[in-house]
N, C-alpha and C positions, 0 to 999 in steps of 0.2 A: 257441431263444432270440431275441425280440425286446427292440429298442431303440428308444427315443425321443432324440431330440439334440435339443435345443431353443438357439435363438439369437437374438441383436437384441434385448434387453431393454438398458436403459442410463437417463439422467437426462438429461430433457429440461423444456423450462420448456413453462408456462400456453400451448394453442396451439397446440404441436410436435407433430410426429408420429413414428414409431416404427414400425418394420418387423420383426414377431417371425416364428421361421423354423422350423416341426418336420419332421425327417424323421426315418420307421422304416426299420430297416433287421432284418436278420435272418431267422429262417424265416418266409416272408411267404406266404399264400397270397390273400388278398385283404383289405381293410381297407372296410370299410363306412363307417361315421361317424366323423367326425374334429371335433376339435374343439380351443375353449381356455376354460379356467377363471382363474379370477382368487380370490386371498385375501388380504385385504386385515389389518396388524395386528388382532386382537381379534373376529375378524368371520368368519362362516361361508366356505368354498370357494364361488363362486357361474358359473354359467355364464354364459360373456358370449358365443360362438358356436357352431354346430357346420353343418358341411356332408356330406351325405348322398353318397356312391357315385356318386348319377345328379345333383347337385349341387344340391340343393336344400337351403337357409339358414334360418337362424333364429338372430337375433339378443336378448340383451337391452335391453329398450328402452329404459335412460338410452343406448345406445350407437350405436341405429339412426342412418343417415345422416353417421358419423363412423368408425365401423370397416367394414372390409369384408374375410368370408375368402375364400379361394382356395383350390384343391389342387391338383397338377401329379399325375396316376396315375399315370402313367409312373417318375414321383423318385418316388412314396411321398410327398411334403410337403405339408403344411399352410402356409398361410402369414394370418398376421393383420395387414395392414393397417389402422395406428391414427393419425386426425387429428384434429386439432383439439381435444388431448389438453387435459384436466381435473384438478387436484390430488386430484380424487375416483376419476382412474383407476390412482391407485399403490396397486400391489399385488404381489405376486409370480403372475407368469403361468402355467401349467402347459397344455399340451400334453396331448390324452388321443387314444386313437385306439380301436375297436373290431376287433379286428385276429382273421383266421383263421390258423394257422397250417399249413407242407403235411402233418401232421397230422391237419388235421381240427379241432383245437380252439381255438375261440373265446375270447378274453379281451379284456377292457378293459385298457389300459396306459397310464400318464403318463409325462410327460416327468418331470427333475428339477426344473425350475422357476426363471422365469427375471426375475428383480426390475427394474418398470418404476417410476420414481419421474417426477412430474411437479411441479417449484418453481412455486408462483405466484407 
Protein backbone atom coordinates (compact mmCIF):
# COMPACT_ATOMS: atom_id res chain seq x y z
CA UNK A 1 0.00 0.00 0.00
CA UNK A 2 1.38 3.27 -1.01
CA UNK A 3 0.40 6.97 0.05
CA UNK A 4 0.75 10.42 -1.17
CA UNK A 5 0.19 13.22 1.72
CA UNK A 6 0.15 16.40 0.17
CA UNK A 7 0.54 19.90 2.11
CA UNK A 8 1.05 23.86 1.92
CA UNK A 9 -1.67 24.76 -0.48
CA UNK A 10 -3.66 27.87 1.19
CA UNK A 11 -4.77 31.66 -0.19
CA UNK A 12 -2.41 33.91 -0.81
CA UNK A 13 -2.72 37.40 -2.95
CA UNK A 14 -1.36 38.57 -6.65
CA UNK A 15 2.63 37.97 -5.99
CA UNK A 16 2.85 35.60 -2.94
CA UNK A 17 4.23 32.62 -2.93
CA UNK A 18 3.44 29.20 -1.64
CA UNK A 19 5.36 26.27 -0.59
CA UNK A 20 3.32 22.83 -1.64
CA UNK A 21 4.89 19.54 0.12
CA UNK A 22 4.41 15.67 -1.21
CA UNK A 23 5.66 12.86 0.57
CA UNK A 24 5.08 8.86 -0.15
CA UNK A 25 5.27 6.68 2.28
CA UNK A 26 4.41 3.00 2.30
CA UNK A 27 5.74 -0.19 0.35
CA UNK A 28 8.34 1.80 -1.51
CA UNK A 29 10.86 0.21 -3.57
CA UNK A 30 11.99 3.19 -5.69
CA UNK A 31 10.02 6.11 -7.12
CA UNK A 32 11.27 7.33 -10.55
CA UNK A 33 9.33 10.58 -11.55
CA UNK A 34 7.62 12.77 -9.36
CA UNK A 35 5.57 15.45 -10.05
CA UNK A 36 2.49 18.18 -9.76
CA UNK A 37 -0.65 18.71 -11.61
CA UNK A 38 -2.86 21.43 -11.30
CA UNK A 39 -6.92 21.57 -12.18
CA UNK A 40 -8.30 24.42 -12.40
CA UNK A 41 -12.62 25.05 -12.17
CA UNK A 42 -13.99 23.93 -15.65
CA UNK A 43 -10.70 23.02 -17.14
CA UNK A 44 -8.60 19.89 -18.03
CA UNK A 45 -5.95 18.31 -15.11
CA UNK A 46 -2.71 20.02 -16.65
CA UNK A 47 1.03 19.43 -15.70
CA UNK A 48 2.75 22.18 -14.31
CA UNK A 49 6.10 20.08 -13.18
CA UNK A 50 7.73 16.88 -12.93
CA UNK A 51 11.39 15.85 -11.84
CA UNK A 52 13.17 12.59 -12.81
CA UNK A 53 15.07 10.10 -10.26
CA UNK A 54 18.58 11.58 -11.62
CA UNK A 55 16.72 15.08 -11.27
CA UNK A 56 16.18 16.31 -14.15
CA UNK A 57 13.02 19.13 -14.74
CA UNK A 58 10.54 20.16 -16.89
CA UNK A 59 8.38 22.72 -16.28
CA UNK A 60 5.09 24.36 -17.98
CA UNK A 61 5.87 27.29 -19.56
CA UNK A 62 3.38 30.03 -18.35
CA UNK A 63 5.43 28.89 -15.03
CA UNK A 64 8.99 28.67 -15.94
CA UNK A 65 11.26 31.00 -13.86
CA UNK A 66 8.53 31.38 -10.97
CA UNK A 67 8.00 27.70 -9.84
CA UNK A 68 10.67 25.50 -8.94
CA UNK A 69 10.55 21.58 -8.00
CA UNK A 70 12.71 19.71 -5.70
CA UNK A 71 12.95 16.07 -4.09
CA UNK A 72 14.60 15.04 -1.01
CA UNK A 73 15.23 10.63 -1.90
CA UNK A 74 16.12 10.03 1.12
CA UNK A 75 12.09 11.66 2.62
CA UNK A 76 10.52 10.30 -0.48
CA UNK A 77 9.11 14.21 -1.03
CA UNK A 78 8.47 16.33 -3.66
CA UNK A 79 8.37 19.74 -2.90
CA UNK A 80 6.99 22.67 -5.40
CA UNK A 81 8.14 25.98 -4.83
CA UNK A 82 5.75 28.74 -6.15
CA UNK A 83 6.51 32.75 -6.50
CA UNK A 84 5.43 35.38 -7.84
CA UNK A 85 1.91 33.64 -7.82
CA UNK A 86 -0.88 34.71 -10.46
CA UNK A 87 -4.83 34.68 -10.15
CA UNK A 88 -4.40 32.22 -13.11
CA UNK A 89 -2.36 29.93 -10.85
CA UNK A 90 -5.63 28.77 -8.54
CA UNK A 91 -6.23 25.59 -8.92
CA UNK A 92 -6.47 22.51 -6.94
CA UNK A 93 -2.74 21.00 -6.84
CA UNK A 94 -2.26 17.27 -7.04
CA UNK A 95 0.94 15.39 -6.35
CA UNK A 96 1.63 12.26 -8.60
CA UNK A 97 4.47 10.02 -8.16
CA UNK A 98 5.53 7.02 -10.43
CA UNK A 99 6.32 4.68 -7.65
CA UNK A 100 7.83 0.74 -7.68
CA UNK A 101 6.61 -1.04 -5.06
CA UNK A 102 9.03 -4.13 -2.98
CA UNK A 103 6.89 -6.17 -5.18
CA UNK A 104 8.03 -5.38 -8.04
CA UNK A 105 5.09 -3.43 -9.43
CA UNK A 106 4.98 -0.21 -10.77
CA UNK A 107 2.15 2.35 -10.59
CA UNK A 108 1.40 5.97 -11.05
CA UNK A 109 -0.18 7.42 -7.71
CA UNK A 110 -1.68 10.93 -6.68
CA UNK A 111 -1.97 12.70 -4.04
CA UNK A 112 -5.67 13.91 -2.69
CA UNK A 113 -5.13 17.29 -3.79
CA UNK A 114 -4.39 20.40 -2.35
CA UNK A 115 -6.40 23.84 -3.22
CA UNK A 116 -4.01 26.93 -3.97
CA UNK A 117 -6.18 30.10 -4.51
CA UNK A 118 -4.40 33.43 -5.55
CA UNK A 119 -6.72 37.15 -4.83
CA UNK A 120 -5.74 39.80 -7.22
Amino acid sequence: QVQLVESGGGLVQSGGSLRLSCTASGSISSINTMGWYRQAPGKQRELVATITSGGNTRYKDSVKGRFTISRDNAKNTVTLQMSSLKPEDTAVYYCNCDIRNRAGWGKDYWGQGTQVTVSS
